[in-house]
Every structure is written in C-alpha cells, then in structure tokens.
C-alpha positions as CSV (number, residue, x, y, z in Angstrom):
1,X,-23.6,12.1,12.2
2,X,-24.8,8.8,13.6
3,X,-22.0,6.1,14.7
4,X,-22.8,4.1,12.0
5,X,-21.7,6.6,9.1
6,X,-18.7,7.1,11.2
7,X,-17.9,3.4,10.8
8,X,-18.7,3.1,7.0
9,X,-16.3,6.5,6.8
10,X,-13.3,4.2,8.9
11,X,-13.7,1.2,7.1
12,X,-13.9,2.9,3.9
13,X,-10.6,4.3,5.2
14,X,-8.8,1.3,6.5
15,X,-10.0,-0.5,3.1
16,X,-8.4,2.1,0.9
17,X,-5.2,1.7,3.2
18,X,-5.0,-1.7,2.6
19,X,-5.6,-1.7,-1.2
20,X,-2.8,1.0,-1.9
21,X,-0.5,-0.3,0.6
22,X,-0.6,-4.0,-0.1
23,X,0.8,-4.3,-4.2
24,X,4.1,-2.6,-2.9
25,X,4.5,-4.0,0.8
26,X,4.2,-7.4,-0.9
27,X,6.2,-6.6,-3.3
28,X,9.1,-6.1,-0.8
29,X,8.3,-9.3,1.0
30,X,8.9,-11.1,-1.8
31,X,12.0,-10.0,-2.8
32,X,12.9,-9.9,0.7
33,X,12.0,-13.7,1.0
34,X,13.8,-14.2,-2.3
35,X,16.9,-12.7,-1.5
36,X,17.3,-14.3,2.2
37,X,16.5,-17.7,1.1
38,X,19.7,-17.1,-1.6
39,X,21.9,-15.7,1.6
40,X,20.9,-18.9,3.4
41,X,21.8,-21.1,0.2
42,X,24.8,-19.0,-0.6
43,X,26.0,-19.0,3.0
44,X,26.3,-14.9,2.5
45,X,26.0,-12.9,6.1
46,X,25.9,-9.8,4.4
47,X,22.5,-7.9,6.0
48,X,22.9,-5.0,3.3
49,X,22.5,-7.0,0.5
50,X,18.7,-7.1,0.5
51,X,18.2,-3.3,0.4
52,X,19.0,-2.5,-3.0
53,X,17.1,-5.6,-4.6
54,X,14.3,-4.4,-2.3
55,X,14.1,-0.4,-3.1
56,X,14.8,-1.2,-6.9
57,X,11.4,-3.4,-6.8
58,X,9.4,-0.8,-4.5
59,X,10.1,2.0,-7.1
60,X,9.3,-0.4,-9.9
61,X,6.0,-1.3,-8.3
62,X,5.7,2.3,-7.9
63,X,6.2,3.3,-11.4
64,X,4.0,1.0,-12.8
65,X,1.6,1.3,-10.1
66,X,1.1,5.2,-9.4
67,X,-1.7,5.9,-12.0
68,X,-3.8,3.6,-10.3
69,X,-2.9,4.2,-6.6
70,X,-3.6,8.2,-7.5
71,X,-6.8,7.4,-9.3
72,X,-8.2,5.5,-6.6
73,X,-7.1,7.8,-4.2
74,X,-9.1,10.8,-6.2
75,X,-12.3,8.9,-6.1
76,X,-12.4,7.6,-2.6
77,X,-11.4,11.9,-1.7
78,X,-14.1,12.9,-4.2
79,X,-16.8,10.5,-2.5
80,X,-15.5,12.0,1.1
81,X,-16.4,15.3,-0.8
82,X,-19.7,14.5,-1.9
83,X,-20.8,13.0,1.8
84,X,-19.6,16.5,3.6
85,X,-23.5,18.1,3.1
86,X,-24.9,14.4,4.5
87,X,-22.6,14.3,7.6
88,X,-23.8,18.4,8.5
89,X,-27.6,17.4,8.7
C-alpha cells in the first residue's frame, strides 16, 4: 500500500467526517447563536436556557437526517470493502 492510497483512504475519511458531522453541529450553532443573542436582548443570565432549545434541534436534525447520514455511511464502508483485495497486493 503506497502513501498515496493511504492519503486518498484519510481524506476520504476526514471528508465523510465532515459531511455527517456538519448538518447537526451547525444546527446547534444556530440555535445557539439565536438563543444568546435573545439572552443579550432580553437581559436573561440564565446559562441553562440554551440546552433544551439546542438538544430539541440536534434530535430534530437527527430524525430527519438519519436515513441519509446511515446511507452515506454504508457506501463509503462498502467502498473501504471493495478496496481491501487492492490494498493486500
């Protein structure tokens, strides 16, 4: 296995990372962003109050978002698959 199918295998990796990461980790930084702007508008010091906004919209995302995330997941594994017999010669 030459260095060069090691780095296609890490970026593959790191890009699959980002895509299933990013819907829901944006997700929360919005909310987040959303609910601290209304705490600084509000004048509310309460540091709980973002938590349940922020895991209601992380499941949410989740819900809706789980098919996909699992399907993508599935082919990037079955490609790893397929490349086992390549990376033995």
């Amino acid at each position: 296995m030459s260095i060069g199918q090691i780095s296609s295998l890490m970026a593959g990796a790191i890009t699959q990372i980002l895509l299933l990461s990013a819907p829901v980790l944006l997700v929360a930084l919005v909310v987040g962003l959303v609910i601290s702007i209304l705490q600084a508008t509000t004048s509310i010091q309460e540091q709980t109050l973002t938590f349940v906004p922020k895991i209601t919209a992380i499941m949410l995302t989740l819900m809706f978002l789980i098919g996909w995330m699992f399907t993508s997941l599935g082919e990037y594994t079955t490609a790893l698959f397929e490349l086992i017999p390549e990376m033995a010669r």
